[in-house]
C-alpha positions in Angstrom: 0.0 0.0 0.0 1.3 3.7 -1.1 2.8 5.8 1.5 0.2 9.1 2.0 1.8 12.3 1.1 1.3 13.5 4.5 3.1 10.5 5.9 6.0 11.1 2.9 6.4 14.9 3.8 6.7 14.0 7.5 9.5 11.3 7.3 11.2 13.9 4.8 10.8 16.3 7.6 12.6 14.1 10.1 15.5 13.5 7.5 16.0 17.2 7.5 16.2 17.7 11.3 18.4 14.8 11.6 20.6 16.0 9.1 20.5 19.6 10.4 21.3 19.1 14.2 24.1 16.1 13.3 25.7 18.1 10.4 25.4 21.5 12.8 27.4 19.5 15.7 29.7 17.0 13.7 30.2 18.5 10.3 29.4 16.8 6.5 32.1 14.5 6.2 32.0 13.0 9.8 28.4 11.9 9.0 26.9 8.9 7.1 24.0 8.7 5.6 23.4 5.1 8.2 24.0 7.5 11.2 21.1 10.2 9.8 18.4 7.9 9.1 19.3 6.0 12.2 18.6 9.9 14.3 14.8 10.3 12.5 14.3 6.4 13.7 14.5 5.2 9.8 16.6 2.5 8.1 19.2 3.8 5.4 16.3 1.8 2.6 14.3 5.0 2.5 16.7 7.9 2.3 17.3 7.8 -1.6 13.6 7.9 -2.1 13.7 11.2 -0.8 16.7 12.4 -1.5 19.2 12.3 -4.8 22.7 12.1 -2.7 24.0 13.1 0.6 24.5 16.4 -0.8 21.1 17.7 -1.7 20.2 16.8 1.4 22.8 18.6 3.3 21.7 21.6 0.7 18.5 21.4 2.0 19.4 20.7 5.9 21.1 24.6 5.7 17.5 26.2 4.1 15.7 24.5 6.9 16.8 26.9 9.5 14.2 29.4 7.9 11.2 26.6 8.0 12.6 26.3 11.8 12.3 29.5 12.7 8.8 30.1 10.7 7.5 27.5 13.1 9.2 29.2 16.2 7.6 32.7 15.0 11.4 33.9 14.8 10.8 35.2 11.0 7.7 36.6 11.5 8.8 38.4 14.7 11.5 39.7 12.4 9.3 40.8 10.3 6.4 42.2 12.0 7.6 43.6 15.5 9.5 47.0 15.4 11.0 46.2 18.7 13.1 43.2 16.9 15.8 45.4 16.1 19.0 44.5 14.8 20.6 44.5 18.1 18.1 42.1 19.0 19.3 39.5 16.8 22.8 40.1 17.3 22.2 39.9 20.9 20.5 36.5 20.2 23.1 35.3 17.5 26.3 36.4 19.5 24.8 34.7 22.9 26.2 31.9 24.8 22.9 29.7 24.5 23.5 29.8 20.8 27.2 28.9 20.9 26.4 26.1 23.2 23.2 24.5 21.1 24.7 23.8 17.9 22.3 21.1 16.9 19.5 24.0 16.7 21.5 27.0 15.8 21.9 28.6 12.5 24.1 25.9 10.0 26.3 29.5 9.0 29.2 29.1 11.9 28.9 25.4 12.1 29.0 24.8 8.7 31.2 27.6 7.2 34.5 25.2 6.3 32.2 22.3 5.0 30.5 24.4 2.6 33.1 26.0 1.4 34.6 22.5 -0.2 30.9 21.9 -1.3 29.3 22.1 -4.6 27.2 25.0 -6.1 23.7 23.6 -4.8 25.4 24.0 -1.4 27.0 27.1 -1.4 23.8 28.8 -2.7 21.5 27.1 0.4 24.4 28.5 2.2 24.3 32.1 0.7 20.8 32.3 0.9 20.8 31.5 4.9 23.4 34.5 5.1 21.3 36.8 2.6 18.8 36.7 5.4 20.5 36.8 8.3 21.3 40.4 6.5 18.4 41.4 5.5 17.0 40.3 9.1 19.6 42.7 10.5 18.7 45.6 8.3 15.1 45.3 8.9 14.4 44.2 5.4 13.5 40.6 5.7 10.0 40.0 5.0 10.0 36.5 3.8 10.6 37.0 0.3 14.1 36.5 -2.0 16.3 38.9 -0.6 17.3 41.5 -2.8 20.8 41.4 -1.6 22.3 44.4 -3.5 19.3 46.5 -1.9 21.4 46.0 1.5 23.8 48.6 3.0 26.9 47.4 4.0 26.7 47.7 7.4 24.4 44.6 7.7 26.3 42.4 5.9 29.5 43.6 7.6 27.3 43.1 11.3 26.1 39.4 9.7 30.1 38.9 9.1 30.6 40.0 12.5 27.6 37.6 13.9 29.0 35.0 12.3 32.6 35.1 12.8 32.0 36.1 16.5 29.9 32.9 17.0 32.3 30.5 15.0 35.4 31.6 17.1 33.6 31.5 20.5 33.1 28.0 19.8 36.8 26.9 19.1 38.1 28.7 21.8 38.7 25.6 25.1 38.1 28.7 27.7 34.6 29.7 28.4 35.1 33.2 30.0 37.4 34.0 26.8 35.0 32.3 24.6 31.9 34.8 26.3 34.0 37.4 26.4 34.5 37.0 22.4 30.6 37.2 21.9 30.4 40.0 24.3 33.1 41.8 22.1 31.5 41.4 19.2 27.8 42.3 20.3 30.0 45.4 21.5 30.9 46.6 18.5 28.1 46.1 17.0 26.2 48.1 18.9 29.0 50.7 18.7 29.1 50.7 15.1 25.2 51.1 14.6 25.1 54.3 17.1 27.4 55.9 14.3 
């Protein structure tokens, strides 16, 4: 008997958030495709009848963050509510909550080095994940493409910044330097935008 849609889209779903949070914590290239299906409670038999290769799923693992946070009311928030300001999500970004839960945070920091060795399908998942963190910080992201040349420079220097801060913090072995990183950066960027 066929599979429902419903029931297809679900199990797709669980792929995903398997992939994201093991991909987010351990990288591409430490991860088999045995060890995802094995995280969404599936046998490795049904991944390729979801997805081509390991890679259009990781492609797809890295847009999922904006499907999380549409069901967390993160985008909308972003969106909607003045008070959401870009010091807002920097303050949320650059925290130590985020550093510390990989497996649900944005795939930018955790994934920077893997993507960079990735194909095109990747690297544009990738670039559209940044895009937005962008256009989130400028107060332009309303769910749409972003329309990334309509940005100013200082938001994709303070999504650099986000980003950078946040993948440092997490190499660092000492936890008071690796706050004190975050704390830096959230710093300036707050400085910068009083300008």
């Amino acid at each position: 008997m066929p599979l429902s849609a419903t029931h297809k889209a679900e199990t797709r779903k669980k792929i995903v958030t398997a992939a994201r949070e093991l991909f987010n914590r351990y990288g591409f290239s430490s991860i088999s495709i045995d060890e995802i299906m094995a995280r969404a409670g599936l046998t490795r038999g049904g991944f390729y009848a979801h997805f081509k290769n390991k890679a259009s799923l990781y492609a797809e693992a890295i847009t999922s963050i904006r499907q999380r946070h549409e069901e967390t009311g993160l985008m909308e928030r972003c969106m909607l509510d003045p008070e959401v300001t870009r010091e807002a999500i920097a303050g949320f970004y650059l925290s130590p909550n985020h550093r510390d839960n990989r497996e649900e945070g944005c795939p930018l920091p955790a994934l920077v080095s893997d993507v960079s060795r990735e194909n095109d399908t990747v690297k544009a998942a990738y670039t559209d994940v940044f895009q937005n963190l962008s256009a989130a910080l400028a107060g332009k992201y309303d769910g749409s493409k972003v329309e990334f040349d309509k940005l100013d420079d200082k938001a994709i220097a303070d999504a650099v910044l986000c980003v950078g801060g946040q993948i440092i913090s997490r190499a660092i072995n000492d936890k008071e330097t690796s706050d004190r990183i975050l704390k830096a950066c959230y710093a300036e960027l707050l400085t910068r935008n009083a300008k």
